[in-house]
Structure formats: C-alpha cells, structure tokens
TORDRENPA-850983 format. One line per field, with one value per residue (C-alpha): x, y, z; residue in three letters. Coordinates in nm, 2 decimals. Example, Ala and Ser with C-alpha at 12.3 -4.5 7.8 and 13.67 -1.06 7.14 Angstrom:
residues 2
X <- c(1.23; 1.37)
Y <- c(-0.45; -0.11)
Z <- c(0.78; 0.71)
residuo <- c(Ala; Ser)
***
This chain:
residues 93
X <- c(0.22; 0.47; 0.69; 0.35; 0.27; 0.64; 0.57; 0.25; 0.44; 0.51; 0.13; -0.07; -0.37; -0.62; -0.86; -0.57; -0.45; -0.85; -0.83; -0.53; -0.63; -0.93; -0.69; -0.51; -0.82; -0.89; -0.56; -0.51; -0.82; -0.71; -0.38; -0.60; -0.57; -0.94; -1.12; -1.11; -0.86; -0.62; -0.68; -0.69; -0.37; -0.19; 0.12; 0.03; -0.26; -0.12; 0.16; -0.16; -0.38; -0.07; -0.05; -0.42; -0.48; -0.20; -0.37; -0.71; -0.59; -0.25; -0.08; 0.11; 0.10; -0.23; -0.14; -0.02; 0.41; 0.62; 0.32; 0.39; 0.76; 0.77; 0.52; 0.76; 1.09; 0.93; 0.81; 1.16; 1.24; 0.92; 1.06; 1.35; 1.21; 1.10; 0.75; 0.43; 0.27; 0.15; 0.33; 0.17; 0.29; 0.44; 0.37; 0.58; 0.63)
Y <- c(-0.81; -0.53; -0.76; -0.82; -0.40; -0.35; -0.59; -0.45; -0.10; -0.31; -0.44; -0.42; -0.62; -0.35; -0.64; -0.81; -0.51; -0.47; -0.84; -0.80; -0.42; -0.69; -0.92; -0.66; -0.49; -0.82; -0.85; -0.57; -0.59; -0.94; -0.75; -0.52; -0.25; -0.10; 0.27; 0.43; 0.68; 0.37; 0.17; 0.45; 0.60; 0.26; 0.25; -0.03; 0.02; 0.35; 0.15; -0.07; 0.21; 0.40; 0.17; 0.13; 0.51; 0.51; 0.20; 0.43; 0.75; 0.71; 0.91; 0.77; 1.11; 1.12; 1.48; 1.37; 1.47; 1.24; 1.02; 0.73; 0.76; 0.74; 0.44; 0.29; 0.33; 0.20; -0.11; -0.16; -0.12; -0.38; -0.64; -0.69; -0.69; -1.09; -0.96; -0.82; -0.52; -0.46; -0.14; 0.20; 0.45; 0.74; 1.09; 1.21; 0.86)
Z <- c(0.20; 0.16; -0.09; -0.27; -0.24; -0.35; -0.71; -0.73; -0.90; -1.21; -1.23; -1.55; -1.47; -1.27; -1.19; -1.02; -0.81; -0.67; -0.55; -0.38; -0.22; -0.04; 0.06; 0.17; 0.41; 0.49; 0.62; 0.83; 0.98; 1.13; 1.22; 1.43; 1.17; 1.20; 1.08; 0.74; 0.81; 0.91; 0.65; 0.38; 0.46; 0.51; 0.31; 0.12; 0.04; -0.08; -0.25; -0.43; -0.53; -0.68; -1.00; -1.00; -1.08; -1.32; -1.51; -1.47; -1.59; -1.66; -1.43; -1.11; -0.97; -0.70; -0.56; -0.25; -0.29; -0.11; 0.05; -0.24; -0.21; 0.19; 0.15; -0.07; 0.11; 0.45; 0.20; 0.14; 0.51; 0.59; 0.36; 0.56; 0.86; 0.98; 1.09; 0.87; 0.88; 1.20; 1.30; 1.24; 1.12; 1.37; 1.28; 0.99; 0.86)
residuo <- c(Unk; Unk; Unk; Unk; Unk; Unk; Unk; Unk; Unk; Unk; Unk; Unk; Unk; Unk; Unk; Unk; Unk; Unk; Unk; Unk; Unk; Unk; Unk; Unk; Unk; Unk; Unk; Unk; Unk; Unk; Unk; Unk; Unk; Unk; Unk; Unk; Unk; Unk; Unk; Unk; Unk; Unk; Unk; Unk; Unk; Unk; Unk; Unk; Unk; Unk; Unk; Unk; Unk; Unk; Unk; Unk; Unk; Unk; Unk; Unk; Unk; Unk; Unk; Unk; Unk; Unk; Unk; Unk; Unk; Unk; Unk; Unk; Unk; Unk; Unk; Unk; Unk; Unk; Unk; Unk; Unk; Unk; Unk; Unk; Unk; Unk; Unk; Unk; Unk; Unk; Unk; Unk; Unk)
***
C-alpha cells in the first residue's frame, strides 16, 4: 500500500484513486486500524486524497503545511521497510 499511495501522486484517473482510498479502509481496518480520526489522518490515505483534491479543484495544497510532505517521506521510509502499514504514527510524525 505505501508504494501504491507513493504512485498514486502521478494519478489522473479520480475514479481510480476513490477505489483504491476503499481498498485502502478496507485494509487498515483488517490491520486493526479502526476510528475516524485513525483512518483520516493516516498517511496514506492523506497521500491518496492529496492528488484527488488537486484533480477536483486543482490545487495540491489542502491547508495542512507539512502534513502531505511528512506523509510522503515516511511512504518513502514504509517502502523499504519488509512489513505494511501497520505502525502508527508517534506524535509529531
């Protein structure tokens, strides 16, 4: 999944990104990844909904600073790493 949230940034199909933000969910809820505020601030689902608002309303930009940026760089960090995404995140991540 964060390989697959990493190529999402290059997406141009919006219907394709909202079918992978369920698989997504689904996912992390099988990973024991539960609540709204867990699953909304989840970097990849932050790194999925990123390109979908710039496909929207063409800007990349949410108003959130360096919350896309860290969820990209621990991405990076994920992909290298031989298991998924079950870790949270630890304050400040």
């Amino acid at each position: 999944m964060w390989q697959q949230a990493l190529d999402s940034q290059s997406a141009s199909n919006l219907s394709g990104l909202a079918h992978f933000l369920v698989r997504v969910l689904d996912e992390m809820r099988a990973n024991g990844i539960h609540g709204t505020e867990a699953l909304n601030t989840h970097p990849i689902v932050r790194l999925v909904v990123a390109p979908m608002a710039h496909l929207a309303f063409g800007s990349f930009d949410c108003g959130t600073g360096d919350s896309w940026l860290q969820a990209y760089q621990l991405a990076e960090a994920e992909t290298e790493r031989p298991d998924e995404m079950g870790r949270a995140l630890k304050g400040g991540e």
